[in-house]
PAZATOR-323812 format. One record per atom (N, C-alpha, C): residue in three letters; x, z, y. Coordinates in pm, whole numbers, plus 50000, padded with zeros to 5 digits. Layout:
# PAZATOR-323812
ALAXZY;...
//
This chain:
# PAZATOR-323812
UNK879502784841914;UNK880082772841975;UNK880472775842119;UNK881212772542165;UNK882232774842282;UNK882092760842389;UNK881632757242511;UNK881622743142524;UNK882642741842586;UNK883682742542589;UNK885292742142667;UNK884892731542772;UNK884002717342780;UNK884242707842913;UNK883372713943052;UNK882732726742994;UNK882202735343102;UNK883202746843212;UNK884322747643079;UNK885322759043158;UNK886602752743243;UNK886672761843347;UNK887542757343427;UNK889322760743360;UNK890412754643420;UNK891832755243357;UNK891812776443303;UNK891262780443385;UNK891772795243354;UNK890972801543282;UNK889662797343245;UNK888932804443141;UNK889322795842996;UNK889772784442996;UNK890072779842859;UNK891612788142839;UNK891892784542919;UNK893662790742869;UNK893582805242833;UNK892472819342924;UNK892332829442798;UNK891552826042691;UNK890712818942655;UNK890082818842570;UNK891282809542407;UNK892162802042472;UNK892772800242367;UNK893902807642364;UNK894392820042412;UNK895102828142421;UNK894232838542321;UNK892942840842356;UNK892602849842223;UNK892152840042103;UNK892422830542073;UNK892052827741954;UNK893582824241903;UNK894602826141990;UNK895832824741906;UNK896582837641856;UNK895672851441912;UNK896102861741868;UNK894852859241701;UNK893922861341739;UNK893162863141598;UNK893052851441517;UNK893772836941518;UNK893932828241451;UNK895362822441436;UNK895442811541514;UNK897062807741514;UNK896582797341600;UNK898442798141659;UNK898442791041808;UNK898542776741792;UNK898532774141660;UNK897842755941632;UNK896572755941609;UNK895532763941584;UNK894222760041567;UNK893982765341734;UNK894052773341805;UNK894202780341962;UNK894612763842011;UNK895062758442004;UNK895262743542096;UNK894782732942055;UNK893852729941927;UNK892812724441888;UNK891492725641943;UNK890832712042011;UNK889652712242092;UNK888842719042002;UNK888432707041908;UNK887892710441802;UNK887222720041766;UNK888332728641666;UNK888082742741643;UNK887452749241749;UNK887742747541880;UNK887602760641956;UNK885752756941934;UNK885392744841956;UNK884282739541998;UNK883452743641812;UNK883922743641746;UNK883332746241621;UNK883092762641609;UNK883952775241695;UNK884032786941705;UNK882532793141625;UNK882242798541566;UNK880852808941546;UNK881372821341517;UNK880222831041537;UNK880142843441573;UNK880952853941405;UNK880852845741299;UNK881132849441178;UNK882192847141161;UNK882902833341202;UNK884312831041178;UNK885562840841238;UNK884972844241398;UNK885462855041495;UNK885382866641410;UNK884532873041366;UNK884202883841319;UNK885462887341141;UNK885292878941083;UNK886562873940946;UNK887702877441014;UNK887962863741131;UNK889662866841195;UNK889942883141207;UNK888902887441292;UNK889432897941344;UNK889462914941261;UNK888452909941151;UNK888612923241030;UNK890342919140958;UNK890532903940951;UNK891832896840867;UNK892752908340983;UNK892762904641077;UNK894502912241186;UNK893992924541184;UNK892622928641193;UNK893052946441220;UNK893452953341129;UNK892942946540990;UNK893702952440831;UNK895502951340858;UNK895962941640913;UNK897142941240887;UNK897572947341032;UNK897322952241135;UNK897952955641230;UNK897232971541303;UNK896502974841241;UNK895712986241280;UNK896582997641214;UNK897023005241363;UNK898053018641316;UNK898073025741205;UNK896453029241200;UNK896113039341117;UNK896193035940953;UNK896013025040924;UNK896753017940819;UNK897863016240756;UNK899023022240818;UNK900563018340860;UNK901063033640862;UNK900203045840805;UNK900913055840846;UNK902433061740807;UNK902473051740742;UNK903763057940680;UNK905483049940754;UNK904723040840815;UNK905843034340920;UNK907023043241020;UNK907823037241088;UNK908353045841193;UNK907393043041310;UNK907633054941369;UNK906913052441557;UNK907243044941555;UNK908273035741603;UNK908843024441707;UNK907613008041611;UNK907803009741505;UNK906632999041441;UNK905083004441437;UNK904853020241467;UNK903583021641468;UNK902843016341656;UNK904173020041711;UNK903523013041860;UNK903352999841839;UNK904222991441783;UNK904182979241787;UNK903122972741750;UNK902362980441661;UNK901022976141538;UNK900232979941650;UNK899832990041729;UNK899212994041821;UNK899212984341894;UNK900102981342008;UNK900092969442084;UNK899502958242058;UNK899842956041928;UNK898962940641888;UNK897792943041832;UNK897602956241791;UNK895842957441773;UNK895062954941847;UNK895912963542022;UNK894942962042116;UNK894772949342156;UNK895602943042164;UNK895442925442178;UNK894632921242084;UNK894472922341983;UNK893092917241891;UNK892092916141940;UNK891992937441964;UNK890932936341959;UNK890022931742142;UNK890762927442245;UNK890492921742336;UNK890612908542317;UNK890812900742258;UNK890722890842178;UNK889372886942177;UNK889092895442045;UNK888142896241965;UNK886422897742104;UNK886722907642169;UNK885952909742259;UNK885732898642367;UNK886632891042375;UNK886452881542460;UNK885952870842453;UNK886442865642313;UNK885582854642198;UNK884152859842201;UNK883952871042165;UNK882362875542169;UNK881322871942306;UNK882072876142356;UNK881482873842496;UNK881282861042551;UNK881632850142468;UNK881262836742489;UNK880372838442453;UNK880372838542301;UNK879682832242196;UNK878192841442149;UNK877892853642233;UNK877252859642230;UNK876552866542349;UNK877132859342443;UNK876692867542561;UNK875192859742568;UNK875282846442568;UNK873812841642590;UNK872452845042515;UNK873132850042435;UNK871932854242351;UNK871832869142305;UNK872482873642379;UNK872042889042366;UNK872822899942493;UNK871632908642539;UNK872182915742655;UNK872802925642644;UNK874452932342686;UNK874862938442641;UNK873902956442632;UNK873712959342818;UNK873072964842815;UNK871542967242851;UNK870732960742762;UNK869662955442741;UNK868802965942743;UNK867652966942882;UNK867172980242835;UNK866092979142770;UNK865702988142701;UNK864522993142601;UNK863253000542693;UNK862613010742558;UNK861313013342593;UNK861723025942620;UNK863053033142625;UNK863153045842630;UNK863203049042806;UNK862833060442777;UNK862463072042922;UNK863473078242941;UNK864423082142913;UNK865533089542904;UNK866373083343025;UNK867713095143073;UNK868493093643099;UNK869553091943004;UNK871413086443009;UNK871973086742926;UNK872913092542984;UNK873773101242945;UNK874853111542935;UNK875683109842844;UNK877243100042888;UNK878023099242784;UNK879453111542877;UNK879823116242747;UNK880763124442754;UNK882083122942704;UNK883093116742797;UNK884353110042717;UNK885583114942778;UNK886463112242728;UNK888073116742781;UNK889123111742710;UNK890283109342765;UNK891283098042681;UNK892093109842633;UNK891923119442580;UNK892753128842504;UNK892133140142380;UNK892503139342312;UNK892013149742153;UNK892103163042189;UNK891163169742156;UNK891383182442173;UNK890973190342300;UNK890393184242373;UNK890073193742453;UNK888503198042457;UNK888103200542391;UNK886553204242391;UNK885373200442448;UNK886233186442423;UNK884913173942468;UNK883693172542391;UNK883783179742224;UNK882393172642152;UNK881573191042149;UNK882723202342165;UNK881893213442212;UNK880983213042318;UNK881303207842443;UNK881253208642567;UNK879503197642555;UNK879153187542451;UNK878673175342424;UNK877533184442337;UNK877653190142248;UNK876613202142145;UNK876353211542246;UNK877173215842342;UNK876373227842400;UNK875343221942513;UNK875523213042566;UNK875293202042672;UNK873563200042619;UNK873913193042520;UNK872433191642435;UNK871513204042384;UNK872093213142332;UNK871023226842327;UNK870923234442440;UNK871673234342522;UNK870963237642681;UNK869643228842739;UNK869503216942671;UNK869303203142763;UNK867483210742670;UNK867953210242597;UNK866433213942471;UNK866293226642484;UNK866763234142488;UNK866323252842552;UNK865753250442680;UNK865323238142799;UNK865143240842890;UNK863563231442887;UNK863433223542785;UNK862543221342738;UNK862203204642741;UNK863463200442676;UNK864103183642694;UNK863873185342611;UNK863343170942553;UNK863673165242393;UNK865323155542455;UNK865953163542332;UNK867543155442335;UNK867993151642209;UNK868103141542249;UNK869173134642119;UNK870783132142165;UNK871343138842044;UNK872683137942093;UNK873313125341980;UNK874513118642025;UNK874393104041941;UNK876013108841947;UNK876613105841780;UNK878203110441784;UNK878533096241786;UNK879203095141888;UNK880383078941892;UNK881653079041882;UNK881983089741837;UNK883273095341803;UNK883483086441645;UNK883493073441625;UNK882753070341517;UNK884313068841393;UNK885513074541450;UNK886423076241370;UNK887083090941338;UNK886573094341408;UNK886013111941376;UNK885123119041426;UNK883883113341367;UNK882653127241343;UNK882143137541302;UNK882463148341406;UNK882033160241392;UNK881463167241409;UNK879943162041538;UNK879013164841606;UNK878133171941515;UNK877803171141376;UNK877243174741283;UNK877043185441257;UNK878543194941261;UNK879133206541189;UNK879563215741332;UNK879273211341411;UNK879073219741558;UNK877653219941573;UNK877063215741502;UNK875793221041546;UNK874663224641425;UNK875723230841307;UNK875733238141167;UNK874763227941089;UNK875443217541078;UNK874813211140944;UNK875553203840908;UNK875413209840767;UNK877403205640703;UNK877023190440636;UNK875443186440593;UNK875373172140567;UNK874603163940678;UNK875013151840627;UNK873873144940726;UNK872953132340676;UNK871943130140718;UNK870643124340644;UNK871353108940655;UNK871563106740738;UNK872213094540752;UNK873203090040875;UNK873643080140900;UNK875023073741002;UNK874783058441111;UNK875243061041169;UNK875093053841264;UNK875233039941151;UNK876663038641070;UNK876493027941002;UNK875423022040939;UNK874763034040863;UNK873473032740825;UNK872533017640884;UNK872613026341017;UNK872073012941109;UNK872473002641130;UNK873733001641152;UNK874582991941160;UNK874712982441072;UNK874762989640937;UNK874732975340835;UNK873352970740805;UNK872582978540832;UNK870522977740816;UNK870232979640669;UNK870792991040664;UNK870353003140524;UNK868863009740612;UNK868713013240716;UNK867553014040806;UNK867413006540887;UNK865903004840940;UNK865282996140996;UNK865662999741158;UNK865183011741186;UNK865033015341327;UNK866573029241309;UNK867113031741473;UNK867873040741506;UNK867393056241508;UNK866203056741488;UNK865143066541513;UNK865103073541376;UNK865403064041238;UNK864913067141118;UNK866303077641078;UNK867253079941168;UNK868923085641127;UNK868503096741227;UNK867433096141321;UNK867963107241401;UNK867303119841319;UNK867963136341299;UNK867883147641263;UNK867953158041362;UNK866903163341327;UNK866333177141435;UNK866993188341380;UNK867953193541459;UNK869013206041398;UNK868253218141468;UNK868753230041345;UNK868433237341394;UNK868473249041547;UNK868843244241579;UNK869533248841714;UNK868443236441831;UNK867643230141828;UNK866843219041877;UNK867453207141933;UNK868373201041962;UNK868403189641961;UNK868453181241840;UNK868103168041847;UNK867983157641779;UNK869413152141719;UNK870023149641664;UNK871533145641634;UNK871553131641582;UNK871743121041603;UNK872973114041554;UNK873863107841487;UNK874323110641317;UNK875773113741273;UNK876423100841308;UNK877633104441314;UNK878533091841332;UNK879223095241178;UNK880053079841089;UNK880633083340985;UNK882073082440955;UNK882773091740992;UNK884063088140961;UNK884813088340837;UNK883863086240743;UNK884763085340611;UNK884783077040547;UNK884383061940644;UNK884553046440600;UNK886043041840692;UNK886613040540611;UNK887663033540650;UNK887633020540781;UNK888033021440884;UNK887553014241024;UNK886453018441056;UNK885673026141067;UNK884333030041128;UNK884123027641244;UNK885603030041320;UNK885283029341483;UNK885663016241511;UNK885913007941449;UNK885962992841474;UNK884992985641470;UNK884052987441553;UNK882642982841526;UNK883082970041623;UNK882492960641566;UNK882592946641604;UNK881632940041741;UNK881902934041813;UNK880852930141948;UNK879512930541928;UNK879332921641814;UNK877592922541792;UNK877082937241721;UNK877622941841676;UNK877542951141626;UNK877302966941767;UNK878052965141821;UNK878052969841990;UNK876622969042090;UNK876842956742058;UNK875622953342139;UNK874162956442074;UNK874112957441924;UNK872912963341849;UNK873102978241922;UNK873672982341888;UNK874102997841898;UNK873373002242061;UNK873972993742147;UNK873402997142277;UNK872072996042297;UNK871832984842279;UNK870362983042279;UNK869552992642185;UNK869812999842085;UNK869263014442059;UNK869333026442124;UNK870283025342200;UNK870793036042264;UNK869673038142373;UNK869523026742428;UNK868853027742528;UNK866993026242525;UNK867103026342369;UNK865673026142338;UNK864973036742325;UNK865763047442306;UNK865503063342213;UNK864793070042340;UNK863263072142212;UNK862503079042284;UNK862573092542302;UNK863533099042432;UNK863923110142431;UNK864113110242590;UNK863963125742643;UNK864593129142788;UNK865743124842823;UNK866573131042752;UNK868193128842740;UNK868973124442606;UNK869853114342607;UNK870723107042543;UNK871943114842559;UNK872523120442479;UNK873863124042557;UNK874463115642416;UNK875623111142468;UNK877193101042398;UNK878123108842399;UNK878393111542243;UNK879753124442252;UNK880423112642219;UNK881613105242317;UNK882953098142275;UNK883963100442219;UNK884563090642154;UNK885753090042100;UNK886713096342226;UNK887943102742190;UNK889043103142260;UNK890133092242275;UNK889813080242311;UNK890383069242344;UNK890203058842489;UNK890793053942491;UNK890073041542614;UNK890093026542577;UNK889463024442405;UNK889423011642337;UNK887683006642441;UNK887442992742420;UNK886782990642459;UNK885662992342398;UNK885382995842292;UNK884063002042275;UNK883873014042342;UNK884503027242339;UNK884553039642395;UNK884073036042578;UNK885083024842609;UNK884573022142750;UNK883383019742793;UNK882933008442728;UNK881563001942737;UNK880073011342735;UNK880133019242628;UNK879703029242623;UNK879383042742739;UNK880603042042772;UNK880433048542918;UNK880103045243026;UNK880073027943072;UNK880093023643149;UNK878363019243163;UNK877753022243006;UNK876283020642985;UNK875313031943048;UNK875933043343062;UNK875273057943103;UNK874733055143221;UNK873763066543245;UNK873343070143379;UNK874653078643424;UNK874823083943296;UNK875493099043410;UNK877163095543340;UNK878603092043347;UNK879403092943295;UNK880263106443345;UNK880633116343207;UNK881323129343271;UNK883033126643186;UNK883883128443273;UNK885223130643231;UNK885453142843229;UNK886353146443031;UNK886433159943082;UNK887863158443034;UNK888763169943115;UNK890033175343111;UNK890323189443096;UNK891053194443086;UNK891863205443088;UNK892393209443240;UNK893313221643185;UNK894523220243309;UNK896233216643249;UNK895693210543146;UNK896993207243085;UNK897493193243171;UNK898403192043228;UNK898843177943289;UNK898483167543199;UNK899063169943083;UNK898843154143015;UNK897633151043011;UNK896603161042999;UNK894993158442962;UNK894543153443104;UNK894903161443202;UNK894453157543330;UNK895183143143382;UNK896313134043367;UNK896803124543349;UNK895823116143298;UNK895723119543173;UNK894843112243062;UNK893603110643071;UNK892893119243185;UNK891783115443243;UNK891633108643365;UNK892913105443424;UNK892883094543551;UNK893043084443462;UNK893973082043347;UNK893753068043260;UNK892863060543223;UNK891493066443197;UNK890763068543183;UNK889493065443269;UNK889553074543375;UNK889103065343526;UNK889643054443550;UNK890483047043541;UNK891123034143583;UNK890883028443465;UNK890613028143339;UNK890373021243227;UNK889023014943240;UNK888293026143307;UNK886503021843313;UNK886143012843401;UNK887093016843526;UNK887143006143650;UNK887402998743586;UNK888252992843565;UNK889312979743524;UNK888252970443452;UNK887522972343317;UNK886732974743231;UNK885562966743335;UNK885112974843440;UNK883252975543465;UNK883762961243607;UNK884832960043608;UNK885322949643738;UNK885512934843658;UNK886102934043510;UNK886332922543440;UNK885052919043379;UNK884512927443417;UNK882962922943340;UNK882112920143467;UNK882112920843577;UNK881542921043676;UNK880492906343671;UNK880902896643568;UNK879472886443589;UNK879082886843374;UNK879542898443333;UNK879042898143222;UNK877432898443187;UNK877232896943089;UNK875922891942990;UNK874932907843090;UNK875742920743048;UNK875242929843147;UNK874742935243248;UNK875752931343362;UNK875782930343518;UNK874402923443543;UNK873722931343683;UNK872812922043758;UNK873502914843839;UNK874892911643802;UNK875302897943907;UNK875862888743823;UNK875092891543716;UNK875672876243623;UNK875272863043656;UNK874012862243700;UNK873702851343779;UNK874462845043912;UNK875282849343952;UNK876552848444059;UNK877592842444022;UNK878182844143867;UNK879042838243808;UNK879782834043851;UNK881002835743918;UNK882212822243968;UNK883442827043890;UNK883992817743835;UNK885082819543772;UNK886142818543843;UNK886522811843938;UNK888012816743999;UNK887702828144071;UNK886452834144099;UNK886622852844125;UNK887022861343979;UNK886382854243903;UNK886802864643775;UNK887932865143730;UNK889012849943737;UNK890072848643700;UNK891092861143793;UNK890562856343914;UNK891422864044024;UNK891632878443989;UNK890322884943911;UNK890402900743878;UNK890922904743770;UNK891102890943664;UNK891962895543599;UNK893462899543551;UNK893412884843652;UNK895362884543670;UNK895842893843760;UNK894962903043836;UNK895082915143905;UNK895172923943844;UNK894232926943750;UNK894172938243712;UNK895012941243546;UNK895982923243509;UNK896842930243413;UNK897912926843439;UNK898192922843591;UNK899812920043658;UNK900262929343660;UNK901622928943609;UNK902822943543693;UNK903262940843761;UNK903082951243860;UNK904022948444014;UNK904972960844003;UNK905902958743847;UNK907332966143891;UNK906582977743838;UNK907242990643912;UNK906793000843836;UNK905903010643928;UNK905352997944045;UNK904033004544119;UNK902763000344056;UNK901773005644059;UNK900483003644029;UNK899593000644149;UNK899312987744085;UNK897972979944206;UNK897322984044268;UNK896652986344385;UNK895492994944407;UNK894302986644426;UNK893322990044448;UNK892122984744473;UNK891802980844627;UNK892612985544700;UNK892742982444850;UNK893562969444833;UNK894192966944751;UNK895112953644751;UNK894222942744687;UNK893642948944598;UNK892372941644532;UNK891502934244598;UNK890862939244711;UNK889892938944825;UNK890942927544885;UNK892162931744927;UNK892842920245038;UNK892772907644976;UNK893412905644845;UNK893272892444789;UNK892342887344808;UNK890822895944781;UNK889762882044797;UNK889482884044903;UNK889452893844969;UNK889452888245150;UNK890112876245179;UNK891512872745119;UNK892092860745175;UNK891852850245122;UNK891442850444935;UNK891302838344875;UNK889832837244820;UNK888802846844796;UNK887682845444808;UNK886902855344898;UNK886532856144974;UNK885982864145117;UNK884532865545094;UNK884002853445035;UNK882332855845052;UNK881762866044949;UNK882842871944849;UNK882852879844717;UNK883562892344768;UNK883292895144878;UNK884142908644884;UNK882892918144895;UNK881962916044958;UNK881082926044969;UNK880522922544860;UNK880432916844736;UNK879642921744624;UNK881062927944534;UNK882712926444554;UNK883602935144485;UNK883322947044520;UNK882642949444675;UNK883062966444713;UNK881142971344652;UNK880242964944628;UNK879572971444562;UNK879322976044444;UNK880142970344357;UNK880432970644204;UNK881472981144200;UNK882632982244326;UNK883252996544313;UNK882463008444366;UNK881563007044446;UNK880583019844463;UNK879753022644427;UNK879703013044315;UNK878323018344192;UNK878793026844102;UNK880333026544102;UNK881063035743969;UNK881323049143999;UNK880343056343971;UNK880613072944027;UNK880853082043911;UNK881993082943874;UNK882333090343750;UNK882333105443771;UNK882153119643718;UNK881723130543702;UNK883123135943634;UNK883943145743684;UNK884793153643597;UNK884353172743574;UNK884763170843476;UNK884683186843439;UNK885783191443356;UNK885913204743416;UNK887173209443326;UNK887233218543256;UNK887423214343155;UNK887323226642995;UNK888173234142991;UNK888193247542914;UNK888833256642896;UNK890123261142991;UNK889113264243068;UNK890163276443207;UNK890473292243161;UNK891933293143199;UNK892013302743190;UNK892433308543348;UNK892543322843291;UNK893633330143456;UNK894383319243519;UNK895493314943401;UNK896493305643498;UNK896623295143523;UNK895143291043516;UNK894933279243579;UNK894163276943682;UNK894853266943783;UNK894403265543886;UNK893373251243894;UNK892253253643881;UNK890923244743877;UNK891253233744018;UNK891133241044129;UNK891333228444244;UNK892173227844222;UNK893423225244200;UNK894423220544208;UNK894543207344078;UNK893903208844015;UNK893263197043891;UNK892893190643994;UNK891693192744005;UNK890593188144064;UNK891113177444183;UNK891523184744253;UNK892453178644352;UNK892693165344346;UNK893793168944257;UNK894513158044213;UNK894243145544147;UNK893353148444045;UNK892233136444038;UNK891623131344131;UNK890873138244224;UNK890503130244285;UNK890823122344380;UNK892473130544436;UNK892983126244527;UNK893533111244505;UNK894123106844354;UNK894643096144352;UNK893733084244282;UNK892593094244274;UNK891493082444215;UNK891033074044319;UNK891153081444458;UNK890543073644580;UNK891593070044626;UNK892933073444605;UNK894093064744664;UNK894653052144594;UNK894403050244463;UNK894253040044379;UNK893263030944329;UNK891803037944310;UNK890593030244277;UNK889963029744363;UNK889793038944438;UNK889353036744601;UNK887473039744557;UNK887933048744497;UNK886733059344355;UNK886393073544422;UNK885263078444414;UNK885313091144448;UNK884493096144318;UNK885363104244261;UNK884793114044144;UNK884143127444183;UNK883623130744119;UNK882263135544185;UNK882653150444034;UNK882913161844135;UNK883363171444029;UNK882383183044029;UNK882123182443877;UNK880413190243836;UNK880793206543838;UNK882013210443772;UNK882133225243732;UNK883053224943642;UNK883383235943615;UNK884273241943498;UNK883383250543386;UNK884323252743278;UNK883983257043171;UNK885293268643091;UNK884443278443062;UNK886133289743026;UNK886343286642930;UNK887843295142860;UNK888673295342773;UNK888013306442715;UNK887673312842641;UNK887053318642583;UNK887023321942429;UNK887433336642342;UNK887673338542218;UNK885523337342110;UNK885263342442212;UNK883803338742151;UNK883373324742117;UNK884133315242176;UNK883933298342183;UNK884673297742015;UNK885923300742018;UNK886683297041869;UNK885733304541788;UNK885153314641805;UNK884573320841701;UNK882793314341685;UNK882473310441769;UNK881403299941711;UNK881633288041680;UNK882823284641659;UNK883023268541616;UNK883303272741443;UNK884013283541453;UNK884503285941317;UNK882683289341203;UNK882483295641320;UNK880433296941228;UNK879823288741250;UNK880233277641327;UNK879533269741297;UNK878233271641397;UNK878143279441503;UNK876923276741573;UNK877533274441681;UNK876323266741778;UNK877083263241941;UNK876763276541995;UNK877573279242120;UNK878043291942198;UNK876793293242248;UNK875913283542303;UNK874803287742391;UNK873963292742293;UNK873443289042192;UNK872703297342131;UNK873123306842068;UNK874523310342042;UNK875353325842020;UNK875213337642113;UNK875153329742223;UNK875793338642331;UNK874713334742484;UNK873303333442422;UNK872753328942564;UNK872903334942702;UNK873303346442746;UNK873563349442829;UNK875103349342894;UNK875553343542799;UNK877353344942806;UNK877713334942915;UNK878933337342958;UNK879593330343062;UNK879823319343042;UNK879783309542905;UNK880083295742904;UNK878313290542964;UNK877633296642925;UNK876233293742885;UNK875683293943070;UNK876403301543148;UNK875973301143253;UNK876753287543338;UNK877833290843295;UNK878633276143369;UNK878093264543334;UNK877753264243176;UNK877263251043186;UNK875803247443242;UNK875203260343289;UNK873933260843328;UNK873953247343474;UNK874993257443525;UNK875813253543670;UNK876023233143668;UNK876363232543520;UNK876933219343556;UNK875623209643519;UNK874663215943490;UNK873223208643445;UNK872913207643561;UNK872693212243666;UNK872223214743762;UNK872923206943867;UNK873993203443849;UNK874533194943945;UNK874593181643921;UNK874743182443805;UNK874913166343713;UNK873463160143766;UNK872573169643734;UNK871033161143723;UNK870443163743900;UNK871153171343939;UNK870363171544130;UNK870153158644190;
//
């Protein structure tokens, strides 16, 4: 139930803006309905549009209609997320902590292929060769492969597992590989897997953060959907990794500005220790900021700051602490000779602080390396192939900085 005579003109008008994407824009202008809303009906709408508008469904379309299906997915599924967040925020914390001791280590990047879930298996049997209990958790949950990088071609059970409550506890899925960390599986051979639904999210976290272990590490999806975000935005430690390929390194400033964007619209969520602060014409203000186009410049966060300097002022020093709580970590995978590392490096960071007004915090590099393809193909991680080898030392390097 939704109490609409509580919300001010700008929180009803998104809120019936997402119920006219996942319903229709005559029940979206019905008091009524909105006020009748439950957590099950939301949950129907939004499996009803992602069947019919979810890309991956559609493969046989042209591009020009597979973007289009894209576009309105992502509107669903922010939709969908937003409805949740009414109707669920009061009664359950997103990131709700548990009984676990652990740190969490999620490992994400808005691009395929660059040796983000290697980089995530070796991460974890370093973490347990040094004498961590680690559990590594695959959230890659529309392609999981965390399994078979760390040579075990089945798996006992799936995150879904949990999810639908085929098991009781998150603990009862986790598997001790041979190589010593704890694993995980994520299942990608259910059709939508990675469409895990808000409440469903919020179970998920609240395990996450229960697991009785040193280290948590989160091998992510290669996307910037809002689950993948949230997820990151849950960590102790969040690491971006790139290449020196432009697009990847691009795709990891997207990425940084996705999480911002993300950890600023949530800023009085169910989550936040400033939910108790709550004001809605600050929240409105960050949103119509942060999805205005101004032409074909991009907003900055210094402009961000001016607005509520001028139209809410007493909220600026809790905006600039919510931007200096976000200290994101980059690392860059597979270097070769001709690539120039600072000059990545650089560049990320240079426009992360000229735009987010962010300082990324850069752990190390990681080589290009023919011994790396040849333990993926056997199936074992490099550090225990090759313990003395040069990936095994770099990433030594980036343990060591990550956790100082």
């Amino acid at each position: 139930m939704i109490h609409i005579d509580n919300l001010n003109e700008g929180e009803l008008n998104r809120i019936r803006i997402s119920c006219a994407y996942l319903f229709s824009p005559d029940l979206a202008s019905n008091d009524e309905f909105l006020k009748n809303l439950n957590p099950a009906s939301v949950k129907k709408a939004f499996r009803d549009k992602a069947k019919m508008y979810h890309p991956d469904l559609h493969a046989h379309e042209s591009s020009e209609m597979l973007h289009r299906r894209k576009e309105r997915f992502l509107k669903i599924q922010e939709s969908n997320e937003h409805l949740g967040s009414y109707l669920l925020g009061n009664t359950l914390t997103m990131y709700e902590q548990g009984s676990g001791k652990g740190d969490i280590i999620a490992v994400g990047g808005a691009k395929g292929g660059i040796g983000k879930s290697i980089f995530a298996v070796n991460l974890a049997v370093l973490l347990t060769s040094m004498g961590k209990k680690t559990v590594l958790v695959d959230l890659d949950l529309g392609g999981a492969n965390v399994h078979l990088y760390l040579g075990e071609l089945t798996m006992k059970g799936s995150i879904n597992d949990f999810l639908h409550g085929t098991v009781s506890s998150f603990q009862d899925i986790a598997v001790r590989s041979r190589y010593g960390p704890f694993f995980i599986g994520g299942d990608s051979s259910q059709l939508g897997a990675a469409n895990i639904t808000f409440a469903q999210k919020l179970k998920l976290l609240k395990a996450v953060k229960s697991m009785d272990a040193d280290y948590v590490i989160l091998d992510l999806g290669g996307d910037t959907t809002y689950n993948i975000i949230d997820f990151f935005l849950a960590a102790d430690h969040g690491i971006v990794v790139t290449t020196c390929d432009p697009a990847s390194y691009l795709e990891a400033y997207n990425f940084l500005k996705v999480a911002l964007y993300r950890k600023i619209n949530r800023i009085f969520g169910a989550e936040s220790v400033f939910r108790e602060k709550k004001d809605a014409d600050l929240q409105e203000l960050i949103y119509e900021f942060t999805t205005s186009s101004n032409g074909s410049r991009e907003n900055t966060i210094r402009e961000l700051f001016a607005l509520i300097k001028e139209k809410q002022p007493r909220h600026l020093s809790l905006m600039k602490d919510v931007i200096s709580s976000y200290r994101p970590r980059l690392v860059v995978n597979r270097v070769t000779g001709s690539c120039n590392v600072n000059e990545v490096v650089a560049r990320v960071r240079e426009v992360s602080k000229k735009m987010l007004s962010v300082n990324v915090d850069y752990i190390g590099s990681l080589p290009y390396q023919k011994e790396i393809e040849a333990s993926v193909r056997d199936l074992v991680p490099v550090i225990a192939k090759y313990p003395q080898g040069t990936f095994t030392k770099q990433t030594r390097l980036i343990v060591n900085k990550l956790l100082s």
